[in-house]
C-alpha positions as CSV (number, residue, x, y, z in Angstrom):
1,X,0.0,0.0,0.0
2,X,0.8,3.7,-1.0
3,X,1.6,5.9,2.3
4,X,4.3,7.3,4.1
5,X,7.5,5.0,3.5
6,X,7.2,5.5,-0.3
7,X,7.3,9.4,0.2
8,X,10.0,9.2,2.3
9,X,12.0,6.9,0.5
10,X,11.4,8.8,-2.7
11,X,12.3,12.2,-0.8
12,X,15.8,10.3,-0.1
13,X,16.2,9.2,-3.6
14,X,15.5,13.2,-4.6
15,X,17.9,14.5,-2.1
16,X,21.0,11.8,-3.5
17,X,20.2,12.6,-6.9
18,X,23.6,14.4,-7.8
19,X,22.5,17.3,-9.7
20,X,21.2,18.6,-6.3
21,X,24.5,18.7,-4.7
22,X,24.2,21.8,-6.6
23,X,20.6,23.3,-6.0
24,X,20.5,22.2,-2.5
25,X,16.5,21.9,-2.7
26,X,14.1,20.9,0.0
27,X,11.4,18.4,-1.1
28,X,7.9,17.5,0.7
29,X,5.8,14.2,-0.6
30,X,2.2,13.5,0.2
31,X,-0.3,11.6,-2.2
32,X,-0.3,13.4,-5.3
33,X,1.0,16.3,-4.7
34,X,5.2,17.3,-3.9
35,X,6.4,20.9,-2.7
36,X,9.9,22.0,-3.8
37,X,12.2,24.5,-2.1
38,X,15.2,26.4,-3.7
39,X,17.2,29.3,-1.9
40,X,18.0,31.4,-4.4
41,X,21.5,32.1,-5.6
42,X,23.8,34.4,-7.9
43,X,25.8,31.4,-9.4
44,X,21.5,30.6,-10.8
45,X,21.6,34.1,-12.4
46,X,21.8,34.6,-15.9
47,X,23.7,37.8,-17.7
48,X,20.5,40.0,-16.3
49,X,20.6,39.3,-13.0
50,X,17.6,36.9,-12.0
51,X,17.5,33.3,-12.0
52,X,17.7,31.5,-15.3
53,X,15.0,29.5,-16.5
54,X,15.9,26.2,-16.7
55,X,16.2,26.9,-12.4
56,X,12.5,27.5,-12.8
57,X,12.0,24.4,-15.4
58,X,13.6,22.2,-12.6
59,X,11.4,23.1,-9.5
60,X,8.5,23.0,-11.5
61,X,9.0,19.7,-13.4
62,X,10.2,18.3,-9.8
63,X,7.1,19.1,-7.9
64,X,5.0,17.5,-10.8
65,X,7.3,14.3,-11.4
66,X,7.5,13.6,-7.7
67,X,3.4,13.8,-7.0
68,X,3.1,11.6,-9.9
69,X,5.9,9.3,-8.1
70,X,3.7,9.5,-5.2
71,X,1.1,7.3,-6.9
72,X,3.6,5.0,-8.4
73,X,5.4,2.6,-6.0
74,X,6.9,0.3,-8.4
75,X,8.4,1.8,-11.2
76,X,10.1,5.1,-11.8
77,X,8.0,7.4,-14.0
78,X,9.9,9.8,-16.7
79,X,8.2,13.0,-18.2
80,X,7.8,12.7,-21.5
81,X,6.0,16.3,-22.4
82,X,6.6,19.5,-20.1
83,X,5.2,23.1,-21.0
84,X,6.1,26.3,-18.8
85,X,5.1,29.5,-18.6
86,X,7.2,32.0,-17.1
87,X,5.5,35.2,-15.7
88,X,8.2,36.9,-13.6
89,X,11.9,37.2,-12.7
90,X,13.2,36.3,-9.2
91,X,16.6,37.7,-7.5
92,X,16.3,37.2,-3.8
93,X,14.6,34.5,-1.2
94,X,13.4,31.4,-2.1
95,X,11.2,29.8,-5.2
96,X,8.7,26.9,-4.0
97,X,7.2,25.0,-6.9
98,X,4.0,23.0,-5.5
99,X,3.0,20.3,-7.9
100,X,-0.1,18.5,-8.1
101,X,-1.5,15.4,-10.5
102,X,-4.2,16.4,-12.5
103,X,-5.6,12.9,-13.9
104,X,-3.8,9.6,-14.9
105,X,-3.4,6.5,-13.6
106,X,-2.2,3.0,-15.1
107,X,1.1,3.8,-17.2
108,X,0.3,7.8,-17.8
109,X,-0.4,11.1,-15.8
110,X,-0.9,14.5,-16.1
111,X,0.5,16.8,-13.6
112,X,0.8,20.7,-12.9
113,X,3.0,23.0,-11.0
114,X,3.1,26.3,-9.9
115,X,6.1,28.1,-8.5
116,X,6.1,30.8,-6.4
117,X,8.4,33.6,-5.4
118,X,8.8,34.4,-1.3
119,X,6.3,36.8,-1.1
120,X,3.4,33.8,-2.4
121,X,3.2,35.2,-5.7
122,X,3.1,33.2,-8.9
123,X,6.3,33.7,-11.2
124,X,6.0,30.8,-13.1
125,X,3.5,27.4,-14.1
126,X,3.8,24.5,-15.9
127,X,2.3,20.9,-16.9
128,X,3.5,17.9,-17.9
129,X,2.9,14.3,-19.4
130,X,4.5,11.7,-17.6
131,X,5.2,7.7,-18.0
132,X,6.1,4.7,-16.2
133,X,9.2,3.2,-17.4
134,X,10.9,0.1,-17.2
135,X,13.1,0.8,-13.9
136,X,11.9,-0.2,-10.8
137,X,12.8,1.9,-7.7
138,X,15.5,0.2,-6.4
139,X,18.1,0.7,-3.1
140,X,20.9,1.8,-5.7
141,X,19.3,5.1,-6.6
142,X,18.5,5.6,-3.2
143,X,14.9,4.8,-2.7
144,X,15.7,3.3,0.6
């Protein structure tokens, strides 16, 4: 059954994952729905000053990968279709990208997310398709 070992095991497989030894994020799992956390930083920036984009495609696609993952306790799902919008430029504090499954089930899901600056003010949203694939979860990749 679904509950709260698989969160936290997938919150541990999120926090290994090596490409956030650089974005340091913070991660929150409940049924369906995940919450991201990233203190922003200069090294993010791009030439103008605020934090680059594919920052903002991260959190978002994140939060929507990892609700899916909530409902998915087998197999590890990949997003095969992502659109964002970006409606703002952040500099200071920190983003949080909440991400929530809109409908799916079986071997497909659709998910949203919506990332927020630290005043609670939307700067960004995005969905995605995503699939189950072939790779079970597995201690290795730190669902443990």
């Amino acid at each position: 059954m679904i509950g709260e070992d698989h969160y936290r095991k997938l919150e541990r497989m999120y926090r290994r994952a090596p490409i956030n030894e650089f974005f340091k994020p913070e991660i929150l799992i409940s049924h369906g729905t995940a919450e991201i956390k990233i203190e922003v930083h200069s090294r993010f920036f791009h030439a103008a000053n605020a934090v680059h984009g594919s920052v903002y495609f991260k959190s978002l696609d994140d939060a929507a990968f990892f609700a899916v993952s909530s409902l998915v306790d087998d197999y590890f799902v990949l997003t095969s279709n992502f659109n964002l919008y970006l409606h703002a430029p952040v500099s200071a504090g920190t983003m949080r990208s909440v991400g929530k499954v809109v409908r799916g089930g079986g071997s497909s899901f659709l998910a949203e997310a919506v990332l927020y600056n630290e005043k609670n003010e939307e700067i960004a949203r995005g969905t995605g398709m995503f699939v189950k694939s072939k790779i079970k979860f597995a201690p290795e990749m730190g669902y443990r």
